[in-house]
Each structure stands twice: as structure tokens, then as C-alpha cells.
C-alpha positions in Angstrom: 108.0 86.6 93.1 107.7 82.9 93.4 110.6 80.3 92.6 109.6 78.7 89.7 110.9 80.5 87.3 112.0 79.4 83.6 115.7 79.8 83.8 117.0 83.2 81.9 120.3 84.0 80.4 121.8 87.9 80.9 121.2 89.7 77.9 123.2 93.2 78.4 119.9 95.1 80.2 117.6 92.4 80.2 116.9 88.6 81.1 116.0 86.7 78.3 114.2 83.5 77.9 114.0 81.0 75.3 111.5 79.7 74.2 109.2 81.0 76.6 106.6 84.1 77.0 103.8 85.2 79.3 100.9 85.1 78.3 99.0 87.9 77.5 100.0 91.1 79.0 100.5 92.9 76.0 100.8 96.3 74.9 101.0 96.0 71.3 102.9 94.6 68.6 106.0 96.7 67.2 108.2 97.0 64.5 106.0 94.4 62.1 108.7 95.9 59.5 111.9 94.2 61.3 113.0 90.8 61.1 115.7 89.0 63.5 118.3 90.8 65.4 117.5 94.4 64.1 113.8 93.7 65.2 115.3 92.6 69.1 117.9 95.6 69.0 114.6 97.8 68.2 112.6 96.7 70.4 115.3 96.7 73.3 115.8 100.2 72.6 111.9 100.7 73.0 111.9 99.6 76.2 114.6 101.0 77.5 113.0 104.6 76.3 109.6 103.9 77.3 110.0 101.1 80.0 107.4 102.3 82.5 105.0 101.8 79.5 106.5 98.6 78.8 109.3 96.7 79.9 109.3 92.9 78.4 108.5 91.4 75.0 108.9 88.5 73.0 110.8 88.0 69.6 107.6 87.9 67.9 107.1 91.4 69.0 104.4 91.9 71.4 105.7 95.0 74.3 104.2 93.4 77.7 103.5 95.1 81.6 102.3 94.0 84.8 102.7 94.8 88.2 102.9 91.3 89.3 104.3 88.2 87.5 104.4 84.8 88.8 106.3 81.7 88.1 102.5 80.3 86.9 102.2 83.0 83.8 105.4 81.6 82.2 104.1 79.2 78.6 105.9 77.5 76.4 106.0 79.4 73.0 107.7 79.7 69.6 109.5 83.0 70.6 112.0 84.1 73.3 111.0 86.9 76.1 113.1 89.5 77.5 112.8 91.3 80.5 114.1 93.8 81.3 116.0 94.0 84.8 118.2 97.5 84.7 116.6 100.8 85.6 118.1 104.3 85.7 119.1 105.3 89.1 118.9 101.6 90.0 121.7 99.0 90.5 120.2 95.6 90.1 121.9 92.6 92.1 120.4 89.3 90.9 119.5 86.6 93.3 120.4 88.4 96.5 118.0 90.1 99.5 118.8 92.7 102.5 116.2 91.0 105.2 114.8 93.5 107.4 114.8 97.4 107.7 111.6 97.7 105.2 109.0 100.2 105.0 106.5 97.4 104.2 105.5 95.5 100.8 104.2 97.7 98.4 101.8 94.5 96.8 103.5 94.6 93.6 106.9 92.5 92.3 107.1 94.5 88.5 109.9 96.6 89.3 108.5 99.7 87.4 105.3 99.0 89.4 107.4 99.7 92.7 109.5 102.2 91.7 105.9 104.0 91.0 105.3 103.6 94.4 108.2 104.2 96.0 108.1 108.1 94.0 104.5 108.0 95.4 106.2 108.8 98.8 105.9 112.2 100.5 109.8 111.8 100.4 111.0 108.9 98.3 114.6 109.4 98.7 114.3 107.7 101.9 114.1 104.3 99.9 117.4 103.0 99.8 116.4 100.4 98.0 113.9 97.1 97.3 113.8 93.8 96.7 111.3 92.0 93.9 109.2 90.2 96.1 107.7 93.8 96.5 109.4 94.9 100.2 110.9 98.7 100.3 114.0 99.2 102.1 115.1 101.9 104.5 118.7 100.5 104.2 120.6 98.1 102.7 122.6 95.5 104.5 126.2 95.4 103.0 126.5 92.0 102.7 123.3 90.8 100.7 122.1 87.3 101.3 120.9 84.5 98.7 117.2 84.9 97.4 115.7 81.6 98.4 116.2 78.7 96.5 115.0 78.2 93.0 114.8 82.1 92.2 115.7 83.2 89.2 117.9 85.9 86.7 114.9 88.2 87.1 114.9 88.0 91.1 116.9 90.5 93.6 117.3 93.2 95.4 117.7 97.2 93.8 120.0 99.5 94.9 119.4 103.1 94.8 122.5 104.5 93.1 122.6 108.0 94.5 
């Protein structure tokens, strides 16, 4: 990913951004029938069930994917975009990188995207881990070290948890 970035606030599993979306992108609209916080909680829950379907959308909500996002697809918009940044059997550390020991860049920086890839692997448990700009890991450093300048809530390094 490129630096750039709106700035994001936490939001429990996600990253969320007011008033901003990306355009296009979309999935399809969801829960028409919800208003306000029931309509976010929904379609949180959503995504968390079917996140390599989907994994961001917007207040308004539209479900989004792509397998690579850029600091150039952000627009300004009457609505708020969340992201999601938690996976199962992922720990996500925001803003830091493990330089070195990589497999090689998969192309992609969507983290469903990689994980795709990385199960793609005749033996994907070798994959300690992965940062966002796309770059598998055959281990992770122990201590991490700052993402480059300007990066973002939505910008790290994945752990594998087991």
C-alpha cells in the first residue's frame, strides 16, 4: 500500500473512516431495512462471517473487495467506510514491518487477497506471517520496525497465531 492514506480510527475489528469511501468496489447493498447503529453492527457481523466475500463497506451500505487498494481510490463521501483489519488465525500489528526473510510479494495488498495465496502454497504453514504491502514472510523478526512514514491504521504486518 501506498502512504496516503485518509487517517482511520480503530473500530473494535475494523478501521473506520469518516467521511470517506472507495469508490466502486462493491458487492452489493445490504440491510436496506436498518438504519444507524443496528445497520453498522449488521453489517460488521457480515463481514466478519463472510469477509473473504467482502471485507469493507460504507454506512450507506454498500459490502466492497479488492485485492489491491491505494491511497488514490480513497473520495470524499457522505458516509463513513470500515475496513476490516482482524482475521482468524491472524494477529494484526498496525504500522509495523519484519524487513527481510520473505518468500517474495504475492502482487496483492487486500489482506484476504494474500491470505488466498499464501493457502495456495503446497505447504502454507510455512508462512509465518506478511506484511500489506503484499511480501510473505518465512519468519518474523521480534522486534518489528515502523511502516514508512505516512502509513496508516489499515497498514502492518500479520502474524500467524499458531
Amino acid at each position: 500500500m501506498s502512504s496516503g492514506f485518509p487517517a482511520g480510527v480503530r473500530d473494535g475489528d475494523f478501521v473506520k473512516f469518516e467521511g470517506w469511501d472507495v469508490g466502486g468496489n462493491d458487492v452489493g447493498n445490504y440491510y436496506s431495512n436498518l438504519s444507524g447503529a443496528t445497520r453498522i453492527a449488521a453489517l460488521k457481523a457480515a463481514t466478519l462471517q463472510y469477509g473473504s466475500r467482502f471485507f469493507a463497506f460504507n454506512s450507506n451500505g454498500w459490502c466492497k473487495t479488492w485485492s489491491k487498494l491505494d491511497a488514490g481510490m480513497f473520495v470524499r463521501a457522505n458516509a463513513t467506510l470500515y475496513i476490516r483489519v482482524e482475521y482468524e488465525g491472524w494477529h494484526f500489528v498496525p504500522d509495523k514491518d519484519s524487513p527481510g526473510n520473505d518468500f517474495g510479494n504475492v502482487g496483492f495488498n487486500a489482506v484476504p487477497a494474500i491470505v488466498q495465496e499464501i493457502n495456495k502454497r503446497n505447504n502454507p504453514y510455512e508462512v509465518a506471517g506478511f506484511n500489506t504491502n503484499g511480501w510473505i514472510k518465512k519468519t518474523i523478526n521480534s522486534s518489528l520496525v515502523p511502516f514508512p512514514a505516512g502509513s496508516s491504521q489499515i497498514e502492518g504486518t500479520y502474524v500467524r497465531k499458531d
